[in-house]
SEROMAR-407025 format. One line per field, with one value per residue (C-alpha): residue number from 1; residue in one letter; x, y, z. Coordinates in steps of 0.5 Angstrom, whole numbers. Layout:
% residues N
num <- NUM/...
residuo <- A/...
c1 <- X/...
c2 <- Y/...
c3 <- Z/...
This chain:
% residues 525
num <- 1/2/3/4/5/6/7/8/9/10/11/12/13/14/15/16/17/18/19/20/21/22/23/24/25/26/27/28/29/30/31/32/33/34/35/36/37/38/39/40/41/42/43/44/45/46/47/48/49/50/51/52/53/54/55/56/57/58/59/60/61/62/63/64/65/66/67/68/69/70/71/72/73/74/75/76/77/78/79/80/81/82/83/84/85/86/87/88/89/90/91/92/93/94/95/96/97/98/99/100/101/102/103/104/105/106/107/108/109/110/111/112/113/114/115/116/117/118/119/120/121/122/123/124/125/126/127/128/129/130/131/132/133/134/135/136/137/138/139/140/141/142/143/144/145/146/147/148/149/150/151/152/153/154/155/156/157/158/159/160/161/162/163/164/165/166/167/168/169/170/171/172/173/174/175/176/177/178/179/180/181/182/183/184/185/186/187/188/189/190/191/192/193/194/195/196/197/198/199/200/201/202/203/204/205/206/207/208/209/210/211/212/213/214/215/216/217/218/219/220/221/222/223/224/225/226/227/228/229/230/231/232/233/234/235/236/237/238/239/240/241/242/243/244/245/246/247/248/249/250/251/252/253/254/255/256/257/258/259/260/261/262/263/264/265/266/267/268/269/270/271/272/273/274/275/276/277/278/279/280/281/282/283/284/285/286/287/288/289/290/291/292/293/294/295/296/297/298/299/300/301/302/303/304/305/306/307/308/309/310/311/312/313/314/315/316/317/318/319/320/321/322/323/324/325/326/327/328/329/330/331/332/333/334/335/336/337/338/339/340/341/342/343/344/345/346/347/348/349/350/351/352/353/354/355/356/357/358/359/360/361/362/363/364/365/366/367/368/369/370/371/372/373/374/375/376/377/378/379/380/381/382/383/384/385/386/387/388/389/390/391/392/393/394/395/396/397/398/399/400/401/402/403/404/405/406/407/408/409/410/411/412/413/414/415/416/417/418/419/420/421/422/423/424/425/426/427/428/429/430/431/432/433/434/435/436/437/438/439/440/441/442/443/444/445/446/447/448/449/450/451/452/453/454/455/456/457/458/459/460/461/462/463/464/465/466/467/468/469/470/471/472/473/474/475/476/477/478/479/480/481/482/483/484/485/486/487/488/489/490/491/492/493/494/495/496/497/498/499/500/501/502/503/504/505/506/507/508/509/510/511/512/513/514/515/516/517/518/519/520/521/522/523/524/525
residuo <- X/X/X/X/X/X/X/X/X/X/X/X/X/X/X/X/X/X/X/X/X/X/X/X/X/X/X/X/X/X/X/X/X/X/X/X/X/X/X/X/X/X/X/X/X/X/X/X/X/X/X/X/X/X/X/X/X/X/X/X/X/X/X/X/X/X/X/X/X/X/X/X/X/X/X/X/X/X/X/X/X/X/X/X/X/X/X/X/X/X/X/X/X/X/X/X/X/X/X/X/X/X/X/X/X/X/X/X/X/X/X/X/X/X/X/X/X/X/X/X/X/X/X/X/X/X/X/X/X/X/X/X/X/X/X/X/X/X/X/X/X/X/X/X/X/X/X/X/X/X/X/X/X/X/X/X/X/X/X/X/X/X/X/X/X/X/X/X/X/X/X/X/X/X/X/X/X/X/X/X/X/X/X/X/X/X/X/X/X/X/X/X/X/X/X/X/X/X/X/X/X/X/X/X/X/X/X/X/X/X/X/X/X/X/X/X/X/X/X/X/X/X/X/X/X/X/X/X/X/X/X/X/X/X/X/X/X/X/X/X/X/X/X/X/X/X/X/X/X/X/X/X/X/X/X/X/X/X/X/X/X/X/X/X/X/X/X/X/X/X/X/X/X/X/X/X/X/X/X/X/X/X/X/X/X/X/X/X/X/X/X/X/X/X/X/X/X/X/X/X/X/X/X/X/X/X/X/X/X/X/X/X/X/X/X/X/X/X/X/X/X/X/X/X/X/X/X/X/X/X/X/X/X/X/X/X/X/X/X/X/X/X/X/X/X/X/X/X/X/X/X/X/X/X/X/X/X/X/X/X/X/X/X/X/X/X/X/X/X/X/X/X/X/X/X/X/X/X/X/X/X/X/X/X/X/X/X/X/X/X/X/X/X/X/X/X/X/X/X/X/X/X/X/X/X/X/X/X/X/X/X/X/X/X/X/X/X/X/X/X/X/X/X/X/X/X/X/X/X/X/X/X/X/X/X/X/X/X/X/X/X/X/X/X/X/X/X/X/X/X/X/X/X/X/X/X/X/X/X/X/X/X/X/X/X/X/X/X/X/X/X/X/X/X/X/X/X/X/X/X/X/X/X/X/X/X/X/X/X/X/X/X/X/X/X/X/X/X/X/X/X/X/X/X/X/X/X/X/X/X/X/X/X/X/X/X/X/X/X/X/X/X/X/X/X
c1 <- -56/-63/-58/-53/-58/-60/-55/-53/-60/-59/-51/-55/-60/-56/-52/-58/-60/-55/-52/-59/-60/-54/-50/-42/-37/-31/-25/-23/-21/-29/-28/-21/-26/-33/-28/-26/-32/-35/-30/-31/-39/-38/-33/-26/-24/-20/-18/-17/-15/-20/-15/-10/-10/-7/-6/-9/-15/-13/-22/-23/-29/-31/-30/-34/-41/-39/-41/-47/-49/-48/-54/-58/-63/-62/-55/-47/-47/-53/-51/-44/-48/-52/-47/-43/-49/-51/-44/-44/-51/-47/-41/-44/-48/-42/-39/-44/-44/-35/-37/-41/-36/-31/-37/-39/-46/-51/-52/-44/-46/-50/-46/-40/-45/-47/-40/-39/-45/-44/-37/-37/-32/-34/-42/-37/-34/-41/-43/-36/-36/-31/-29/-28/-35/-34/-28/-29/-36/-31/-26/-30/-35/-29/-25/-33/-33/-25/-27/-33/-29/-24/-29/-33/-28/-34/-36/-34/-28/-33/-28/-23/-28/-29/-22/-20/-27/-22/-16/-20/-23/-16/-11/-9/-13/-8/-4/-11/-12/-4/-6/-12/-8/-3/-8/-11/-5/-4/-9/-8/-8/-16/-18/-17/-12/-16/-21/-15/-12/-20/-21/-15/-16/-24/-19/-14/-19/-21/-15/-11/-14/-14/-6/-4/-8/-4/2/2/-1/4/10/7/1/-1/-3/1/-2/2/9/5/4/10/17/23/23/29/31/26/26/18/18/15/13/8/5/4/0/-3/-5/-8/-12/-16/-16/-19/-25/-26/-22/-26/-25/-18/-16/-20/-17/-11/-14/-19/-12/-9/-15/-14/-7/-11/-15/-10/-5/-10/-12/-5/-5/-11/-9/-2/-7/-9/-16/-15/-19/-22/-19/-26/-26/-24/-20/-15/-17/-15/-11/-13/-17/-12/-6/-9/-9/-2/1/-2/0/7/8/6/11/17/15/13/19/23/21/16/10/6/1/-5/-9/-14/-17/-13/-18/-13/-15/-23/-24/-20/-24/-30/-24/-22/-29/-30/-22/-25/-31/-28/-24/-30/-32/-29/-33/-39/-38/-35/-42/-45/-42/-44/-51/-52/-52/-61/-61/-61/-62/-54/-53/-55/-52/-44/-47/-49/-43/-38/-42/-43/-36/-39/-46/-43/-37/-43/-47/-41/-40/-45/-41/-35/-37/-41/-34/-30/-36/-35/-28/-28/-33/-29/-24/-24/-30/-30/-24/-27/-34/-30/-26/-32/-35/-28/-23/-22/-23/-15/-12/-7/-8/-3/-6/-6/-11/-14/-21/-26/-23/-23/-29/-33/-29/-26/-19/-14/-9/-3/-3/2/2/3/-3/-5/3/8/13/13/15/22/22/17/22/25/33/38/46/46/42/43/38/32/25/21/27/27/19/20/24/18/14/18/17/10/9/1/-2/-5/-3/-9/-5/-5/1/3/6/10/13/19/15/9/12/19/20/19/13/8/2/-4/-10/-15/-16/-20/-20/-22/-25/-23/-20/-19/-19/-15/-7/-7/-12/-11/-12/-10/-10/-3/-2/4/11/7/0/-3/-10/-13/-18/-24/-28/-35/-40/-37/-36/-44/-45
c2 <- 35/36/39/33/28/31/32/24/23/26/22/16/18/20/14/9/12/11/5/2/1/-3/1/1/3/9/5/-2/0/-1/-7/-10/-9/-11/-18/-17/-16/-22/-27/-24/-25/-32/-35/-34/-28/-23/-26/-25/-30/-36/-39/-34/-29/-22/-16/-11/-8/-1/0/-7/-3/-1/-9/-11/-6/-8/-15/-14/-12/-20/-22/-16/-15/-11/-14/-11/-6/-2/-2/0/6/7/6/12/17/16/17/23/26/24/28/35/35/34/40/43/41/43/50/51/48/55/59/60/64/59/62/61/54/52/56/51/45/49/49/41/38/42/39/35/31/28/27/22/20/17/14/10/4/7/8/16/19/14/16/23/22/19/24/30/26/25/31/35/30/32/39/38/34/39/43/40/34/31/29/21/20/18/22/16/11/15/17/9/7/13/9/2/6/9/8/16/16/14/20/24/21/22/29/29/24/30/36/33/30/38/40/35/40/41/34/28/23/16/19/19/13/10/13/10/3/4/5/0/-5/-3/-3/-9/-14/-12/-10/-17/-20/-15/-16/-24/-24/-18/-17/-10/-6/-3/-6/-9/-2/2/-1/-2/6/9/8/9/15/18/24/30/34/35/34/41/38/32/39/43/36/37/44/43/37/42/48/44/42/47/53/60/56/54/62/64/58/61/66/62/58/66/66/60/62/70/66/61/67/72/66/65/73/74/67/71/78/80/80/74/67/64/57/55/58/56/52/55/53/48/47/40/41/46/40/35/36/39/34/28/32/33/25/24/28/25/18/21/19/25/23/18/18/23/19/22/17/17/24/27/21/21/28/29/27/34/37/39/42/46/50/51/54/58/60/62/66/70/71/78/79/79/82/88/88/88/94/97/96/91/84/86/87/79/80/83/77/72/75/75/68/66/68/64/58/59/56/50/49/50/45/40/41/39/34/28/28/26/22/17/18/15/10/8/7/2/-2/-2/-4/-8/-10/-11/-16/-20/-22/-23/-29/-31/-36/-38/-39/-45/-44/-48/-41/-37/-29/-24/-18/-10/-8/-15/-12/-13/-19/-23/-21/-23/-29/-36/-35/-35/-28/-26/-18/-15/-8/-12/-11/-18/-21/-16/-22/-18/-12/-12/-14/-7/-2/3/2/6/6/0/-5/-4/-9/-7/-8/-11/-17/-17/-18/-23/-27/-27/-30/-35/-37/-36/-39/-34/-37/-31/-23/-18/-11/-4/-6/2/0/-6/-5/-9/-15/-15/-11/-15/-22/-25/-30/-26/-26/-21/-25/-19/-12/-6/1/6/12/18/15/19/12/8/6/7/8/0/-6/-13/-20/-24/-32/-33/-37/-42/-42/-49/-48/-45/-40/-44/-42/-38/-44/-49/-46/-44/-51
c3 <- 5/-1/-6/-5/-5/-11/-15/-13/-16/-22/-23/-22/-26/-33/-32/-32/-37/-42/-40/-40/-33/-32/-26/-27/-23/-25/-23/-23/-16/-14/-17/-12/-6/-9/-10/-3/0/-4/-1/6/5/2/8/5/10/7/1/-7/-9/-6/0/0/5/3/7/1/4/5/7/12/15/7/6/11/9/2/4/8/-1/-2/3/2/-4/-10/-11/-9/-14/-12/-4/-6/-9/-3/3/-1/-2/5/8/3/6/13/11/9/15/18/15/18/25/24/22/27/32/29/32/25/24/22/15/15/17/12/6/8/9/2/-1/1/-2/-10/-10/-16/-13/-8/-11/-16/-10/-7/-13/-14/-10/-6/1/0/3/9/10/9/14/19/19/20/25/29/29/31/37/38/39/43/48/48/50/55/59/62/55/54/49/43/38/39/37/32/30/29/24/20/20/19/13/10/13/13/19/23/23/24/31/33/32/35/41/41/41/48/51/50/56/60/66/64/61/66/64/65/60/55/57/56/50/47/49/45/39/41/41/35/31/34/31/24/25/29/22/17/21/21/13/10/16/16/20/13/7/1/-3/1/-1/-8/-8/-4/-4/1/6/2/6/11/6/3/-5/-8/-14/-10/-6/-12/-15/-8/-8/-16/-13/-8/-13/-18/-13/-10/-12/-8/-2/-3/-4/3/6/8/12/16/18/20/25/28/30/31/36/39/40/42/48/51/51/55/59/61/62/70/67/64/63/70/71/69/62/55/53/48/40/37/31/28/24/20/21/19/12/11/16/11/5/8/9/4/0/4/1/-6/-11/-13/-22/-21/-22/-17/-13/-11/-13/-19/-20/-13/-10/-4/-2/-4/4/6/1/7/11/6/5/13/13/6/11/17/14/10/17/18/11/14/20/16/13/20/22/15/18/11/15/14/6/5/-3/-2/3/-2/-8/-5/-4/-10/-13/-9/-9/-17/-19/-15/-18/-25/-23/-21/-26/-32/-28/-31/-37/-34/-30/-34/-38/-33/-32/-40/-39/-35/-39/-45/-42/-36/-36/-43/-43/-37/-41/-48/-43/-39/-45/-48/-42/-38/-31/-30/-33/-30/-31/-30/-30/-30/-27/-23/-20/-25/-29/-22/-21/-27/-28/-23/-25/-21/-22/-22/-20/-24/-19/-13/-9/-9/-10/-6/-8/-14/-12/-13/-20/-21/-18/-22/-25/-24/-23/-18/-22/-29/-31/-34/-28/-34/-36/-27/-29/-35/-30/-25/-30/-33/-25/-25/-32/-33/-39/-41/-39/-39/-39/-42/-49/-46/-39/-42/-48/-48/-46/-51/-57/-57/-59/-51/-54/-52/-57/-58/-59/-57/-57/-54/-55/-50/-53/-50/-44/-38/-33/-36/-35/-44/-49/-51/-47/-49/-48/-50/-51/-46/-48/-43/-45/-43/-43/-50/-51/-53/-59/-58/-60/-57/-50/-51/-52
C-alpha cells in the first residue's frame, strides 16, 4: 500500500508540476461523470442536459461520490483524484486478503499485493476520475467476502451487499454476482437457503431502484452506454479477435503474471478434482470438513471477456474501452492467479532446503516485480500525455467557446464531457450516450440499407437544426469535407495524441447556425 501510494504521489506530483498547478483529467469520460455528478449535487437528478433525465450513467455510486465533491472543500477535481487513490489503496490491499484466501504464504501475499500496486495501469486509473479503482476495490472485496462465507456458513452474506456496490459501479458486476449466486446455490447442501435468500434480497434492495429508474427513463435496466458501446448478439460463437484484444490488454499490464496465470487457474481444478476425489475416498472428508474450492475467482474474468466477445462486432472497432480500461479492474485477478501458480516454485525451493537463504528469495522476486516497477516508472509520461491530450483538445475548445458563444446555442458534439461541463449550452451527443434516439442513424451500412449512416446523421441534424458542431474532422468526413453547409470556424491540434478520436478537433458553423459566435472584446465587455 506505501508503494501505491507513493507512486499516485509521484503521478500527482509531476502533473502539478507541469500543468502548473492545475489538475487535468485523461478522458473526456472523466468529464461525462464529473457533468453527472454536478447535476446530481445541485438537484437536477441524474441528468446531462439540465431537466432531461437520461440513463447514461454506467457508475450511479461513482456519480453519487463524485457529488459529495461539489459540497465538499477543495473542489470536485481533487476529490475525483482522492476517491481513486483511495479505492486503489483499497484494492491492493484486497489482493492481499484474495491471495491469502488461495492459502498463499504471507510473502506470496504480499508479492501479489506487490505486483497490483506497480501496476501503471491502475495507478492512471486512480488518478483518472474514473470508476475503475472503485470498481476493482468492489469486486476483489466482494469475491474475498464470497470465499470466506463459503467457508464458514455462519458468516452474514456481506459479500452480495457487496457484490451489488460492483454492479452500481459497472455494470459488469451483474455477471460477477450471477456467479458468484451460482457458486453458492452450488453448496446449498452446507450453506442454508435463507442465508442465500437474505442475501439476495440486500442486493435486490440495492439494485432495484436504480434498475426501475433505468427502465422507466431508457426502456432497459442497463445504461444508453451499453447500446452505445455494443452491438446485437449475432450468434454463440465468441469472437477470436475480441479475446486477442483482450489478452493483449492484460499482457501489456501485466505480462510476468499473465504467463503463470495459466497454471494458478490448473491448481484451481488440481484442488477441486483433488477434493471430489478425497470426498468419494473411505478416508474422505467428515461432513464437517471443507467445502470444495471455488472457481469464481478464475470464471469471473473469462465469462466477462467472453460475453463481451459475443456483442463485439465481427469488423468493427474493437471495444475494450480506453487503453483496455474495461479490463484494469481483473488486473489484481490475474496477478493472484500468476502467484498461485508460482506456489509450487516456492515449495520446489522448501524441499531444496533454500526457502532460509532470503537474498536468493528476494532476488526471484525482485526479477518478476522488475518488469512492473520499470512499467510504473515510464509510466508518468504517458500519463501527463494522456492528460495534455484532453486539454488541447476538449478542454481547449470548451474555453475558447466560453467568452464568445451565446448560452442559446445548440452543440452537437463528439465527445460531450468536457465541453458541457465548461459551458451552459445545451448538447447534442453525436455517440448517443446522452440521445439514444441517434442510435440508429449511427449504425453501420450494409446490403440492406444502402444509405450511407452519416446522410442517416445529417437527416438527424436537419431535424435537430445544432447551431455549431464540435467533432474530430476524421469521424465525419462526408459531413464536414463536402459541400453540407458546415463551415470550419476553429481548429486545435493535438500533439502527439494518444487520447483522442483524431489528431484535429474542430468547431463548424451549421447550415442552421442562428446565434453567431460573438467577438472576444465585445464579450468581455
Amino acid at each position: 500500500m506505501a508503494l501505491a501510494a507513493a507512486a499516485c504521489l509521484l503521478y500527482l506530483t509531476a502533473e502539478l508540476y507541469v500543468f502548473s498547478g492545475h489538475l487535468a483529467l485523461p478522458l473526456d469520460d472523466s468529464w461525462i461523470h464529473l457533468q453527472f455528478a454536478r447535476q446530481l449535487a445541485t438537484g437536477g437528478g441524474l441528468a446531462f442536459n439540465t431537466g432531461q433525465w437520461i440513463s447514461g450513467s454506467t457508475a450511479p455510486l461513482w456519480t453519487a461520490l463524485l457529488a459529495l465533491g461539489f459540497v465538499l472543500p477543495g473542489g470536485p477535481l481533487w476529490w475525483s483524484k482522492v476517491f481513486g487513490i483511495a479505492f486503489f489503496l483499497a484494492s491492493v490491499h484486497a489482493t492481499d486478503r484474495l491471495a491469502a484466501e488461495f492459502g498463499l504464504s504471507t510473502g506470496l501475499c504480499r508479492f501479489a499485493a506487490a505486483m497490483t500496486a506497480a501496476s501503471h495501469w491502475l495507478v492512471w486509473s486512480a488518478l483518472s476520475g474514473m470508476e475503475i479503482t472503485l470498481f476493482t476495490c468492489t469486486s476483489l472485496w466482494g469475491i474475498v467476502l464470497h470465499l470466506r462465507e463459503r467457508r464458514d456458513p455462519t458468516r452474514p452474506p456481506a459479500s452480495f451487499a457487496v457484490l451489488a456496490m460492483a454492479t452500481l459501479a459497472r455494470p459488469e458486476g451483474c455477471l460477477l454476482l450471477v456467479l458468484a449466486a451460482t457458486d453458492r446455490l452450488l453448496l446449498h447442501k452446507t450453506i442454508p437457503v435463507s442465508r442465500l435468500a437474505f442475501g439476495g434480497f440486500v442486493a435486490a434492495i440495492l439494485l432495484i431502484p436504480t434498475w426501475i429508474f433505468y427502465w422507466i427513463i431508457g426502456g432497459s435496466i442497463l445504461p444508453t452506454t451499453f447500446a452505445v458501446k455494443s452491438g446485437p448478439l449475432a450468434d454463440l460463437v465468441p469472437s477470436g479477435r475480441y479475446l486477442s484484444a483482450v489478452m493483449d490488454v492484460v499482457f501489456r499490464s501485466q505480462p510476468v503474471m499473465l504467463l503463470f496465470a495459466g497454471a494458478g487457474l490448473l491448481r484451481l481444478v488440481e484442488r477441486l478434482a483433488s477434493h471430489r476425489d478425497h470426498e468419494l475416498s473411505p478416508t474422505g472428508l467428515s461432513p464437517a470438513g471443507r467445502v470444495p474450492p471455488s472457481l469464481l475467482p478464475a470464471l469471473w474474468p473469462l465469462g466477462m471477456a467472453l460475453v463481451y466477445s459475443l456483442l463485439a462486432s465481427a469488423t468493427g472497432p474493437i471495444v475494450v474501452g480506453n487503453f483496455g480500461r474495461y479490463y484494469f479492474p481483473i488486473l489484481p485477478i490475474v496477478v493472484v492467479l500468476g502467484v498461485l501458480g508460482l506456489q509450487k516454485a516456492e515449495f520446489r525451493l522448501r524441499a531444496d532446503g533454500k526457502s532460509r537463504q532470503l537474498p536468493w528469495r528476494g532476488f526471484l522476486a525482485a526479477l518478476l516485480l522488475a518488469p512492473q516497477i520499470w512499467g510504473l516508472i515510464q509510466g508518468p509520461p504517458r500519463y501527463l500525455q494522456t492528460l495534455a491530450n484532453v486539454e488541447d483538445s476538449d478542454v481547449a475548445a470548451a474555453h475558447w467557446l466560453a467568452p464568445r458563444l451565446p448560452p442559446q446555442a445548440l452543440l452537437a458534439v463528439q465527445d460531450i464531457g468536457a465541453i458541457k461541463y465548461h459551458l451552459p449550452n445545451r448538447v447534442i451527443d453525436l455517440a448517443g450516450i446522452v440521445n439514444p434516439d441517434i442510435l440508429p442513424a449511427l449504425r453501420g451500412s450494409g446490403s440492406k440499407d444502402p444509405t450511407y449512416w452519416e446522410e442517416r446523421l445529417l437527416t438527424y441534424l436537419q431535424r435537430e437544426q445544432p447551431d455549431y458542431l464540435v467533432v474530430f474532422p476524421r469521424s465525419y468526413p462526408r459531413l464536414t469535407q463536402g459541400n453540407r453547409g458546415f463551415r470550419k470556424v476553429q481548429n486545435f491540434e493535438i500533439q502527439h495524441n494518444v487520447t483522442m478520436a483524431g489528431a484535429e478537433l474542430a468547431i463548424f458553423s451549421t447550415p442552421w447556425t442562428r446565434y453567431p459566435l460573438q467577438d472576444v472584446e465585445d464579450s468581455l465587455q
